[in-house]
DRENDOPA-724216 format. One record per residue (C-alpha): z negated, y negated, x. Coordinates in steps of 0.05 Angstrom, whole numbers, padded with zeros to 5 digits, always signed. Layout:
// DRENDOPA-724216
ZYX...
// end
This chain:
// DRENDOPA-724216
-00422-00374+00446-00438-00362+00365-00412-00291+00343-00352-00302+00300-00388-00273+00242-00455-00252+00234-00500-00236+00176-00579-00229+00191-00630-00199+00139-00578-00194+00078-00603-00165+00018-00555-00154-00045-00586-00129-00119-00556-00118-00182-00577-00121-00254-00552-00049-00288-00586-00071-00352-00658-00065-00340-00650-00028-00268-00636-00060-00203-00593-00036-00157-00600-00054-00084-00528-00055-00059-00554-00073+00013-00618-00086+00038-00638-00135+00098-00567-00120+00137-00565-00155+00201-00502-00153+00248-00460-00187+00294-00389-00191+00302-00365-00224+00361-00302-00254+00381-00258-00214+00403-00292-00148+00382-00254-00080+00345-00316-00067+00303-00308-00015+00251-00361-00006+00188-00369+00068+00171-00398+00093+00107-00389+00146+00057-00378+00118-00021-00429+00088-00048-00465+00064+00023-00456-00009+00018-00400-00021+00056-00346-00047+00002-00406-00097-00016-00428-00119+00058-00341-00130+00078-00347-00174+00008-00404-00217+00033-00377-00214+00107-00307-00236+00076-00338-00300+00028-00314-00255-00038-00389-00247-00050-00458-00279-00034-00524-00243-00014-00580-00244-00060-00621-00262+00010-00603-00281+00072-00551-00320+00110-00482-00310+00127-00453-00349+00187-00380-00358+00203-00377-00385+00280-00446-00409+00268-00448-00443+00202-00485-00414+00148-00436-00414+00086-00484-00386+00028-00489-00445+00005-00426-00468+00005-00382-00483-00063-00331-00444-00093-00286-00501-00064-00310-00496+00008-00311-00416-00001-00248-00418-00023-00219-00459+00042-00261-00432+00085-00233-00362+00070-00166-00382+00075-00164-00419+00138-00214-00367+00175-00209-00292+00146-00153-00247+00138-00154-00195+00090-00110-00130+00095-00128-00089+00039-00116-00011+00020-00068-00025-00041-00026-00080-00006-00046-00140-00055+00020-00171-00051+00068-00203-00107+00114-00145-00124+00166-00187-00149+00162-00242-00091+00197-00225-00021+00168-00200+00036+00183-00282+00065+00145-00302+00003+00081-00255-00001+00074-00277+00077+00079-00357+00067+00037-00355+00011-00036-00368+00040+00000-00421+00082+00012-00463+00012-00062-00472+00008-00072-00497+00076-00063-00554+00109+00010-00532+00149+00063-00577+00139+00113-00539+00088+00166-00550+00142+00130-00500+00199+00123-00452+00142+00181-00408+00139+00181-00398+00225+00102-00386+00220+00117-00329+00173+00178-00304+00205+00134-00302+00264+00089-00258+00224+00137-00208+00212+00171-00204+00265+00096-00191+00296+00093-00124+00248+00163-00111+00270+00187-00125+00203+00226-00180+00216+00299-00147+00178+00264-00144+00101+00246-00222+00099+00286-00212+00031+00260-00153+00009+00214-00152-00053+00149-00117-00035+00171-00063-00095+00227-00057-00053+00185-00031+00012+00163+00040+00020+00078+00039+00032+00076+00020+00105+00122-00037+00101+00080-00068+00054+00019-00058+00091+00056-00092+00150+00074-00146+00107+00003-00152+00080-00024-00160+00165+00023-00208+00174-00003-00246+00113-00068-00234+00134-00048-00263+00213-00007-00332+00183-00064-00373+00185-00091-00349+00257-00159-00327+00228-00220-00326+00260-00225-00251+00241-00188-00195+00208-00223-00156+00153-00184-00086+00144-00205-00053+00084-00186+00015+00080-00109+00003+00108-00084+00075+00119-00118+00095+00052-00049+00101+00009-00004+00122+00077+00019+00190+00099-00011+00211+00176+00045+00187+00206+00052+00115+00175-00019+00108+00177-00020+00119+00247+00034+00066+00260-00011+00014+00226-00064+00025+00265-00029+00020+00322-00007-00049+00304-00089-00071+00292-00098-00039+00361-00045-00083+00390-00078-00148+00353-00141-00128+00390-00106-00130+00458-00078-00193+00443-00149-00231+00424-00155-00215+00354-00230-00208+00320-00216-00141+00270-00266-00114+00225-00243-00042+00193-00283-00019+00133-00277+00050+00131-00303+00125+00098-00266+00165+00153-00308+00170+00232-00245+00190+00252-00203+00129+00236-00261+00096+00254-00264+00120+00322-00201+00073+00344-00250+00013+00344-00296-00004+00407-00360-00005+00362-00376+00029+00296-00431+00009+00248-00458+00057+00200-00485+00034+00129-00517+00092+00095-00554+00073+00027-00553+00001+00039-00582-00007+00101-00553-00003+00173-00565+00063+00210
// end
């Protein structure tokens, strides 16, 4: 069976006027279904860059990146574009959501880009919520949410599609302890149930909920 994701020999450089920067240098990994796989790095390592290529917001200066088996560097924007929506969830440290849409809203809105018929849309996201245990704010507005409901409402965005893999940025990075503890309890809970979750993390000890870590230390994998 083909890893979910897997990137081998990626190399990423930058043009800083007449410097270049080597963001990542010949990264090979493999992320495979089912997996809790955390990337660990301090500022500056690589990480933010490699989740960018891993999530299709990005593309390797070398190398290939395949999604269950298909290498998508070449791809389009167009095919990017779909192929992130339909396979990857994001969950992101500052939320991403509409603040002036509803909880409902923020949550259906990846589904308008997809091939769902607008009729299933409103129980897939309901679904969603209810999932995060947020299934009483479907109204709500996200500015209307304290921190951790919005994060729960940006995992249950990032679920509506049933992704091939989760891509967790940071999550608990604007949450108290306690609330950030709750949410990843809920990714720990995905896991259980079959889900493929990447967290991107600074922190070995929130990285230590996963079943595998990955360090990146000056580009390259430790």
């Amino acid at each position: 069976m083909n890893p979910v994701l897997e990137t081998k020999n990626v190399t990423k450089k930058y043009k800083l006027g007449d410097e270049e920067i080597i963001a990542l240098e010949d990264v090979s990994i493999k992320i495979d279904r089912g997996e809790f796989v955390a990337i660990v790095g301090k500022s500056g390592s690589g990480k933010s860059t490699l989740m960018h290529i891993m999530g299709l917001l990005d593309t390797p200066t070398s190398g290939e990146v395949l999604l269950n088996g298909t290498d998508v560097v070449d791809f389009s924007e167009k095919q990017l574009a779909q192929v992130r929506n339909k396979e990857i969830g994001f969950v992101f440290q500052s939320f991403n959501l509409l603040r002036r849409a509803s909880a409902l809203d923020n949550v259906i809105l990846p589904l308008r880009y997809s091939s769902v018929p607008k009729s299933a849309w409103k129980q897939k996201a309901l679904d969603m919520l209810n999932t995060v245990e947020l299934g009483n704010r479907l109204s709500n507005k996200s500015n209307e949410l304290s921190g951790g409901q919005r994060q729960r409402v940006a995992i249950a965005r990032a679920l509506v599609n049933d992704p091939s893999i989760v891509l967790a940025d940071e999550p608990t990075g604007n949450l108290d302890t306690k609330t950030g503890s709750e949410i990843i309890q809920i990714f720990k809970n995905l896991h259980e149930n079959g889900r493929t979750i990447v967290l991107v993390t600074h922190d070995e000890e929130l990285a230590g909920v996963a079943d595998r870590k990955i360090f990146i230390r000056d580009g390259k994998v430790q």
